[in-house]
C-alpha positions as CSV (number, residue, x, y, z in Angstrom):
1,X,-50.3,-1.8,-91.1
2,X,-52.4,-0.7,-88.5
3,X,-52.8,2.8,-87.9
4,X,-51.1,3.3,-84.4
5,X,-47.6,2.0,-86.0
6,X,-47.9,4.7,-88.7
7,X,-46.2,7.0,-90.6
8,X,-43.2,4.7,-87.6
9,X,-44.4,2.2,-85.2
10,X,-43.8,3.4,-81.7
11,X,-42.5,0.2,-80.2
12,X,-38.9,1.2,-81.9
13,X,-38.7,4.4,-79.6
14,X,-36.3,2.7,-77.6
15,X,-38.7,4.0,-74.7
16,X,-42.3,4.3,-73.6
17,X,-43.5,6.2,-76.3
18,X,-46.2,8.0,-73.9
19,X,-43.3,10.5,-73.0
20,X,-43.6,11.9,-76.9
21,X,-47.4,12.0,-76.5
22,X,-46.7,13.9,-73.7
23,X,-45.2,16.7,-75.8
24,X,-47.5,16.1,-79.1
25,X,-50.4,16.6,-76.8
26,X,-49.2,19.6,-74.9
27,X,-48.4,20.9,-78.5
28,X,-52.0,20.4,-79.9
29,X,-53.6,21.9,-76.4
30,X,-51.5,24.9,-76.8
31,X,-52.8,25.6,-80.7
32,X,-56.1,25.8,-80.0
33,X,-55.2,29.5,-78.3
34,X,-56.7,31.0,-81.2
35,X,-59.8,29.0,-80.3
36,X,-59.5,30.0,-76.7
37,X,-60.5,33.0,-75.0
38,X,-57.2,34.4,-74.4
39,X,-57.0,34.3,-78.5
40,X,-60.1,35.5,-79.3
41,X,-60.0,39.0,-76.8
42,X,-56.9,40.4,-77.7
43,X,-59.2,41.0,-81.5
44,X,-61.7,42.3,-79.7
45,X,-61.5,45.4,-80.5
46,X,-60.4,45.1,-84.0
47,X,-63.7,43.2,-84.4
48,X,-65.9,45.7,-83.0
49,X,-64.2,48.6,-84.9
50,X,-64.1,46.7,-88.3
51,X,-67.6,44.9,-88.2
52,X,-69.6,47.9,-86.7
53,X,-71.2,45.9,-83.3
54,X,-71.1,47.3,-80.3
55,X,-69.2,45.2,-77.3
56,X,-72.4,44.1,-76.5
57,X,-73.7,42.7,-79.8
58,X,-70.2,41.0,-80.1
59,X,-70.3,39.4,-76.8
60,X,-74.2,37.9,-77.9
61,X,-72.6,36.7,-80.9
62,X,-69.7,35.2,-78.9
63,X,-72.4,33.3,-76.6
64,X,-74.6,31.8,-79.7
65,X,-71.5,30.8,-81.7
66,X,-69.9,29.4,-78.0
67,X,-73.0,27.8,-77.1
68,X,-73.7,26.4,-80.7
69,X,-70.7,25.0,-80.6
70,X,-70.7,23.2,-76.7
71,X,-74.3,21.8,-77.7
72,X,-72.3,19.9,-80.6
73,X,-69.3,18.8,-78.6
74,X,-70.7,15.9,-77.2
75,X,-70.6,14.1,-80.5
76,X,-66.7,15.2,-80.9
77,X,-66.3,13.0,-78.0
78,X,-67.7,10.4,-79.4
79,X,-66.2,11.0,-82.7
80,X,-63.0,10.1,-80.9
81,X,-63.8,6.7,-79.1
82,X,-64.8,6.2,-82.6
83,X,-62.3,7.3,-84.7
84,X,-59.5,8.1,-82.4
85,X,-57.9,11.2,-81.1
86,X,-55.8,12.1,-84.1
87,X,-58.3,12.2,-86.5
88,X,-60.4,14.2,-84.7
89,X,-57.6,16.6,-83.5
90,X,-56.2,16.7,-87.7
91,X,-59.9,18.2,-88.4
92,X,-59.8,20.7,-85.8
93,X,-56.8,21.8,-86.7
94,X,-57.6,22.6,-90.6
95,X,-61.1,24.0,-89.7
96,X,-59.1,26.0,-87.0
97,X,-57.2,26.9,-89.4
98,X,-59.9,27.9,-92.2
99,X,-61.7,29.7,-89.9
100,X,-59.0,32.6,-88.8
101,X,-58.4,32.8,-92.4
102,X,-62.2,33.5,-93.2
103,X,-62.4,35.7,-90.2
104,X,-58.7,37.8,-91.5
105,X,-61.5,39.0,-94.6
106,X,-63.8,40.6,-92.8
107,X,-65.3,44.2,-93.3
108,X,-67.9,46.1,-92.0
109,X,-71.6,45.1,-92.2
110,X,-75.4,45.7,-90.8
111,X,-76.2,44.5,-86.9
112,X,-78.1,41.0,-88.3
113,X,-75.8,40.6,-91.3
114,X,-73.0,40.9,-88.1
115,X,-74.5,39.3,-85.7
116,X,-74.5,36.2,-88.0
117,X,-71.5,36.3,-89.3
118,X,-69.5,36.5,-86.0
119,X,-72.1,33.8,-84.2
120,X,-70.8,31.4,-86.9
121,X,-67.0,32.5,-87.3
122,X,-67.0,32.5,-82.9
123,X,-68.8,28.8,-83.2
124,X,-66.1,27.5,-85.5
125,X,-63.2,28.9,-83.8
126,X,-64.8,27.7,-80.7
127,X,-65.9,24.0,-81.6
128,X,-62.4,23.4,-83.7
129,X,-60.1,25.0,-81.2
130,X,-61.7,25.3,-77.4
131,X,-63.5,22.1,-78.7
132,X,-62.0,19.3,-80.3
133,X,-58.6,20.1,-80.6
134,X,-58.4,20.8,-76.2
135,X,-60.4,17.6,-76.3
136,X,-58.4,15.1,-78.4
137,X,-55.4,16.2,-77.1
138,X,-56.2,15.8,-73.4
139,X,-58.3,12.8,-74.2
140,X,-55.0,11.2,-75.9
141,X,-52.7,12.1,-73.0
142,X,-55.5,10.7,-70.4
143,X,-54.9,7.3,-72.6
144,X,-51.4,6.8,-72.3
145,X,-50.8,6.5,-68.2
146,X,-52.6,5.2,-65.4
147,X,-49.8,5.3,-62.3
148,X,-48.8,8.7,-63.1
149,X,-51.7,10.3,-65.8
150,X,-52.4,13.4,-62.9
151,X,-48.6,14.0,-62.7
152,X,-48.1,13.8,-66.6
153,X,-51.7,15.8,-67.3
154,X,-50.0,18.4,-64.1
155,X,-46.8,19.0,-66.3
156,X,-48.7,19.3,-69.9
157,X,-51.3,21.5,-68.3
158,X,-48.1,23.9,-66.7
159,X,-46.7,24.4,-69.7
160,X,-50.1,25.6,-71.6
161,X,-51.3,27.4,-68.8
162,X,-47.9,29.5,-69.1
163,X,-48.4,29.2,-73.5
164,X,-51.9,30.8,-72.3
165,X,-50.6,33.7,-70.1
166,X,-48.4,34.6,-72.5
167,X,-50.5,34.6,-75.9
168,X,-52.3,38.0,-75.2
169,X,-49.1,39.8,-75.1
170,X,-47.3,37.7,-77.8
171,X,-50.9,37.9,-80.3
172,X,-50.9,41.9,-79.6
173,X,-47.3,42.1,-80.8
174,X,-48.4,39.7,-83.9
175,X,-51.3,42.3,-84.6
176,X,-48.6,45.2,-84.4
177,X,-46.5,44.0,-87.2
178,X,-49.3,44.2,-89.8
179,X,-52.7,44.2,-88.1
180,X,-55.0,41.7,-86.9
181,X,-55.8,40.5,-90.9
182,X,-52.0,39.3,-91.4
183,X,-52.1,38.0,-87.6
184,X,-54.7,35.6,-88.4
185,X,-53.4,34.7,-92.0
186,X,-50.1,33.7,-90.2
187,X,-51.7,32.5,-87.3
188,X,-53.7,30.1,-90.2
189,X,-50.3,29.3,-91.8
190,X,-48.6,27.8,-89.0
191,X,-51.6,25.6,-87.5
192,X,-51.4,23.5,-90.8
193,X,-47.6,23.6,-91.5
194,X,-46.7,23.2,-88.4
195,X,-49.8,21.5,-86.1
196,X,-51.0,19.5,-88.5
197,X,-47.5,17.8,-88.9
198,X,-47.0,17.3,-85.6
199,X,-50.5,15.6,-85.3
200,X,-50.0,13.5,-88.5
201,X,-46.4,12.2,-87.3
202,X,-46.7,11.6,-83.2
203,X,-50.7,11.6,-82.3
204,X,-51.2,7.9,-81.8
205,X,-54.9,6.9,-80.0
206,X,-53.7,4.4,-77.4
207,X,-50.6,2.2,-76.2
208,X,-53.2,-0.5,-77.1
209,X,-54.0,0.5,-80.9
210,X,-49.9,1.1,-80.8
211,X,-49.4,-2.3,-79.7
212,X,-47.9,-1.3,-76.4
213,X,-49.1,-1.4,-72.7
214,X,-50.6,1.7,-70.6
215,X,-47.4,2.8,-68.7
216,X,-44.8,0.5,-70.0
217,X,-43.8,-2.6,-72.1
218,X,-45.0,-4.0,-75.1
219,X,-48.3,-6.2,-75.3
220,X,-48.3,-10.1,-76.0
221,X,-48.4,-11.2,-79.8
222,X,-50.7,-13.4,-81.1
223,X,-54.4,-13.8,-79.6
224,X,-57.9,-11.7,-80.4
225,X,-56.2,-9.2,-82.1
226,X,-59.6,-7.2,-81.8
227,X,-59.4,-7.8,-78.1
228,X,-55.7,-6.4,-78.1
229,X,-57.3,-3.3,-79.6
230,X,-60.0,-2.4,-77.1
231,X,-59.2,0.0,-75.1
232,X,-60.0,0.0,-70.7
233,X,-61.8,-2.7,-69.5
234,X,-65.5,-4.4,-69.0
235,X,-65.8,-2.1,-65.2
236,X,-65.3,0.9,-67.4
237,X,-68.4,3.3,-66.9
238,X,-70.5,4.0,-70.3
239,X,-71.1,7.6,-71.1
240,X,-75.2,7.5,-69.5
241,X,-74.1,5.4,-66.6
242,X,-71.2,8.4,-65.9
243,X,-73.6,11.4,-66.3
244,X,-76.2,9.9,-63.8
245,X,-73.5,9.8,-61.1
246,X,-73.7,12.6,-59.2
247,X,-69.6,12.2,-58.7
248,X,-69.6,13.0,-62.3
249,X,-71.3,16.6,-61.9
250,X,-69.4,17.1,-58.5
251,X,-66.2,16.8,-60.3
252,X,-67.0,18.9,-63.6
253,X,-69.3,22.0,-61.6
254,X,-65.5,23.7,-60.2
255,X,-65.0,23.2,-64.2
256,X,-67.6,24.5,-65.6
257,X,-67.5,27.7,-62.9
258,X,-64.2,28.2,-63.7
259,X,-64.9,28.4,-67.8
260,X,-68.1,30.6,-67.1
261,X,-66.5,32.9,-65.1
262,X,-62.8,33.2,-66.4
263,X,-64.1,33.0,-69.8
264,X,-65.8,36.2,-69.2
265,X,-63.4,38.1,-67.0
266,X,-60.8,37.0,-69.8
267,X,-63.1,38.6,-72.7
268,X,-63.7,42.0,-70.9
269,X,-60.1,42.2,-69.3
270,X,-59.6,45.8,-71.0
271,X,-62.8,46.9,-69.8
272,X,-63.1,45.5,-66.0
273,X,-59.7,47.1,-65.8
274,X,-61.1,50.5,-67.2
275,X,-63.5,50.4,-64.8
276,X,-61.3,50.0,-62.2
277,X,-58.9,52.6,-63.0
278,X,-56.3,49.7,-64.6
279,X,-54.7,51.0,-67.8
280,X,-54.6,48.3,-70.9
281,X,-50.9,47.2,-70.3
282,X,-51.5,46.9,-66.3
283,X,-54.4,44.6,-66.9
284,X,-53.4,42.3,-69.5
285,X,-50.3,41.6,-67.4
286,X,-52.4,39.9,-64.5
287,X,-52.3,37.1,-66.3
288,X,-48.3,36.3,-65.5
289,X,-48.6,36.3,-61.6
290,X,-51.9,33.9,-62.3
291,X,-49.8,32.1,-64.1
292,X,-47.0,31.4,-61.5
293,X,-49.6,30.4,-59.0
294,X,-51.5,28.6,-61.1
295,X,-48.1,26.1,-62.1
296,X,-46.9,25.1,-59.1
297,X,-50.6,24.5,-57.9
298,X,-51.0,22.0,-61.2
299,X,-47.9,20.1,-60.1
300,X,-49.1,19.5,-57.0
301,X,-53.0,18.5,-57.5
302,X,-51.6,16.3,-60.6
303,X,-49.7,14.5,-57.8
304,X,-52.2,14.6,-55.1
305,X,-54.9,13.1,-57.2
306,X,-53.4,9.8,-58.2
307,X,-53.2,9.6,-54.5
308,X,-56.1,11.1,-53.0
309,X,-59.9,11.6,-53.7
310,X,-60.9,14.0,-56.8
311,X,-63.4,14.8,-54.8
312,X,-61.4,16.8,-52.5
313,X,-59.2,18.7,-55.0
314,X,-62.4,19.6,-56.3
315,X,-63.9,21.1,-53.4
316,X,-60.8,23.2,-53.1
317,X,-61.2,24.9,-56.2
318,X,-64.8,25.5,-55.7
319,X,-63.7,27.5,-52.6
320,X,-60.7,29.0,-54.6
321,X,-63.1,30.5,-56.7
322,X,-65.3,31.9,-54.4
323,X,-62.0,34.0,-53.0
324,X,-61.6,34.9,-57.0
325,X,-64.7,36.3,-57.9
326,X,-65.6,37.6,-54.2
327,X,-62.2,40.2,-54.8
328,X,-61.9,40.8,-58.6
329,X,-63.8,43.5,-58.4
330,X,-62.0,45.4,-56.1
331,X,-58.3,45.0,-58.0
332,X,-57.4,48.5,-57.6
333,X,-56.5,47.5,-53.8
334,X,-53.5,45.7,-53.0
335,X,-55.0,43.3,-50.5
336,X,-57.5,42.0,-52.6
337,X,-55.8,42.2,-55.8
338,X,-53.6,39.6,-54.5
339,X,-56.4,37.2,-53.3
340,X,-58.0,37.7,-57.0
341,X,-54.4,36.6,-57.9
342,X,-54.2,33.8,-55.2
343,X,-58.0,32.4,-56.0
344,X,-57.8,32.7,-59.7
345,X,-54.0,30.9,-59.5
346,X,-55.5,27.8,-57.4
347,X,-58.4,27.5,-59.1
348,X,-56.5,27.2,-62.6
349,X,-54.2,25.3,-60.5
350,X,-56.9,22.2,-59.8
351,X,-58.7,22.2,-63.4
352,X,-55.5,20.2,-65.1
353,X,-56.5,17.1,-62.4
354,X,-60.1,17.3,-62.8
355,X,-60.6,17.6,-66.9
356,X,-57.7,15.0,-67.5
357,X,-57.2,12.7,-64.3
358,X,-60.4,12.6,-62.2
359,X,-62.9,11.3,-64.8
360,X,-60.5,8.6,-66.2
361,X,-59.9,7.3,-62.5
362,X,-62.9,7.6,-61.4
363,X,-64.9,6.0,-64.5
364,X,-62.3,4.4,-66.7
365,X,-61.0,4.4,-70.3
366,X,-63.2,3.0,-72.6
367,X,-65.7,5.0,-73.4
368,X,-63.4,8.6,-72.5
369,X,-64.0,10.4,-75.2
370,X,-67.8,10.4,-75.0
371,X,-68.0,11.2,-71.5
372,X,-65.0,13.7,-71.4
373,X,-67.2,15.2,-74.6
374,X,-70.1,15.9,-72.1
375,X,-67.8,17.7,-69.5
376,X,-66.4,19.8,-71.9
377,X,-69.6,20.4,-73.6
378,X,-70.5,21.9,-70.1
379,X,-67.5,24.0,-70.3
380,X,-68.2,25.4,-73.4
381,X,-72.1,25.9,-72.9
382,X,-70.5,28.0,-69.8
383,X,-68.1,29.9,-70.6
384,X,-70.9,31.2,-74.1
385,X,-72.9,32.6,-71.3
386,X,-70.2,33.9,-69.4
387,X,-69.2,37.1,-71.3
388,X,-72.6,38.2,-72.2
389,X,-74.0,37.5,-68.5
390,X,-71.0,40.2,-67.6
391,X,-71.5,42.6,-70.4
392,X,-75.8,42.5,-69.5
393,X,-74.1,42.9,-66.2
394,X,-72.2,46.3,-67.1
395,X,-74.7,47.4,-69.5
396,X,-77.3,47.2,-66.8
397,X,-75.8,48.6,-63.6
398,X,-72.5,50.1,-65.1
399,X,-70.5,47.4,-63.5
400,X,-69.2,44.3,-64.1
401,X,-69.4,43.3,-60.0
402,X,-73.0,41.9,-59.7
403,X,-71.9,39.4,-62.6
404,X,-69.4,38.5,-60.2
405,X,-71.3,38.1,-57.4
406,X,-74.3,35.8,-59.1
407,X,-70.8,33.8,-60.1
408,X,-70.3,32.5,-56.8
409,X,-73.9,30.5,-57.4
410,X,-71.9,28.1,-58.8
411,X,-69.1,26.9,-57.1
412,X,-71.5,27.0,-54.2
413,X,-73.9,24.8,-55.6
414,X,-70.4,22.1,-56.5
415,X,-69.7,22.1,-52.8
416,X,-73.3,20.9,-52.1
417,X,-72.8,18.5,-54.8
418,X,-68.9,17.3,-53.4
419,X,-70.4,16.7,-49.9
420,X,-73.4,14.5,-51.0
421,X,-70.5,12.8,-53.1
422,X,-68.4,12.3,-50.4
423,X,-71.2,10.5,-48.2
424,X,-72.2,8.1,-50.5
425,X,-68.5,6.2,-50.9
426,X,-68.7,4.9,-53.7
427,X,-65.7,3.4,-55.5
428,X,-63.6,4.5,-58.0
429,X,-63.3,2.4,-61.5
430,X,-59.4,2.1,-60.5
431,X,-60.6,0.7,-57.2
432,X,-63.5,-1.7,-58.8
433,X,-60.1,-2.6,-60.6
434,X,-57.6,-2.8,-57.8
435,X,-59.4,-2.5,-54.7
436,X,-55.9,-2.1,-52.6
437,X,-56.0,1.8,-54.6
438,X,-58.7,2.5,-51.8
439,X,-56.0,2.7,-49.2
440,X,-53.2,4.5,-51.5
């Protein structure tokens, strides 16, 4: 039996079985929290009073274990064209796994014996959880639909961004009971009893490698079975040809900012609050009214970009972010703490579209997972340099706002990128495809 009609074939559903990926992958996405930033910061301080390193020294570790791990990401992507997405996400989710429970032993220790230690604990949690698991899941998703894949990607993206917004205040609770040891032990626990079924049972690669057709219907028996299996089509971009189109880094720059940038502000939320005259509990809940910007912002660019350039939705969250890190520095005043909201809310509000819907639409299926791999890769590399760029930052000057400032670099540099996109015009792989989706 082939492994897409395993441990039940999907065509028995009694509908298109994309709808249960839709909630398998929105389930894997929102695991790998302990992998993500919002996870790791709320131990922040644990870490730093158990292992004996200063903020600083944890945030250098954080950037070689983050940056170790983004330089291997590329071949996780294309461990799942190869392999498929629920092979890859099963691994990430036991070494997820093993890794908070290595981490739950820890004790204190010399600044190298540290510094190690925490580069490789931070890599793992990083490469398993921000890494492959994000990856595999979105990648899977991305598989299933075509006519609606920024919609669907919009409404799995809402639900972790909100699973995200609320996992600092839920993990601090989890850390209350018992202290961050038994937090990760339990944490460990459930991502194998309860993830790892979830990823056994209803991953499935494709509709192809299921039998089934991309949006709908079951595909034609009989033929070149092997030609049945493969996935996109012959227009599909290869992973080299994608990365030397300049629409490629147009579309993953906003990305990449956004993971340098929030990445950091996420990691020092305690501190940039403190500095600010924000107690801990005022701080942390930021997050929320991001959150309910940020959702109705994803519902609407998933919708927008099955209908409209990427290009565009790009350049709106490069400007989005320039409003964000232009006012987070100055949240102590009203005015601008609700453009910090407002920027931060739309910029989180495009990134669903352009990590799961743009790249598919714009270079195809087949070869996903490799060239998704690279634009995450990007992610990760940024958002290891993003922390310890803001804590040189504060450790420097005393303030976290020049970081900020040399922030906007980037989005700036994606808008120079989007408008030298924009003039060359050059088709989509949906419109190499269908060329009557040029005027849709």
């Amino acid at each position: 039996m082939q492994a897409g009609r395993w441990p039940f074939d999907p065509r028995r559903v009694g509908f298109y079985y994309g709808w249960v990926i839709l909630v398998a992958a929105t389930i894997g996405a929102v695991a790998s929290i302990p992998g993500q930033t919002a996870g790791v910061s709320v131990f922040t301080d644990d870490l730093t009073d158990t292992t004996g390193l200063t903020r600083l020294q944890l945030a250098i570790a954080y950037l070689i274990g983050t940056g170790s791990s983004g330089v291997l990401l590329g071949y996780g992507g294309q461990a799942i064209d190869r392999y498929g997405s629920r092979v890859v996400a099963f691994i990430a989710t036991i070494g997820l796994a093993a890794t908070t429970l290595a981490l739950s032993f820890i004790g204190p220790m010399g600044t190298v014996t540290g510094l190690v230690v925490m580069s490789l604990g931070f890599g793992a949690l990083r490469f398993t959880g921000q890494g492959l698991l994000t990856l595999s899941s979105r990648t899977m998703l991305a598989q299933w639909f075509d006519r609606r894949r920024g919609l669907v990607s919009s409404i799995s993206t809402s639900i972790v961004s909100f699973s995200f917004a609320a996992s600092p205040a839920l993990l601090f609770a989890l850390i209350d009971l018992d202290g961050f040891r038994t937090a990760w032990r339990l944490i460990a626990v459930g991502l194998v009893a309860i993830v790892g079924t979830v990823i056994v049972v209803l991953f499935r690669v494709s509709p192809e490698a299921s039998g089934l057709v991309i949006d709908g219907g079951e595909a034609p028996s009989g033929g070149d079975i092997a030609q049945q299996l493969l996935i996109g089509s012959d227009d599909d971009a290869t992973r080299d040809e994608a990365i030397r189109d300049v629409r490629f880094w147009a579309l993953s720059l906003p990305v990449v900012a956004l993971a340098t940038t929030a990445t950091a502000l996420t990691f020092h939320i305690i501190d940039i609050g403190a500095e600010q005259g924000l107690d801990e509990e005022t701080i942390v809940r930021i997050f929320v009214p991001i959150a309910f910007v940020s959702v109705p912002i994803t519902l609407f660019t998933g919708w927008l970009i099955d209908r409209v350039s990427p290009l565009l939705i790009a350049a709106a969250m490069a400007v989005a972010q320039l409003v964000m890190y232009l006012t987070f520095g100055h949240l102590d005043t009203p005015f601008t703490f609700v453009l910090a909201v407002a920027g931060w809310g739309i910029a989180q509000g495009c990134f669903s579209s352009l990590t799961s819907a743009a790249i598919p639409r714009v270079f195809g299926r087949r070869h996903l997972g490799s060239i998704a791999g690279v634009q995450m890769s990007a992610m990760v590399v940024g958002s290891a340099i993003g922390p310890a760029l803001f804590a040189l930052s504060q450790s420097l000057t005393d303030s976290y706002r020049p970081a900020l400032w040399t922030s906007t670099l980037i989005p700036i540099a994606a808008l120079v990128l989007i408008v030298t996109s924009q003039s060359r015009s050059m088709p989509t792989t949906t419109e190499r495809r269908d060329p009557s989706a040029a005027s849709r």
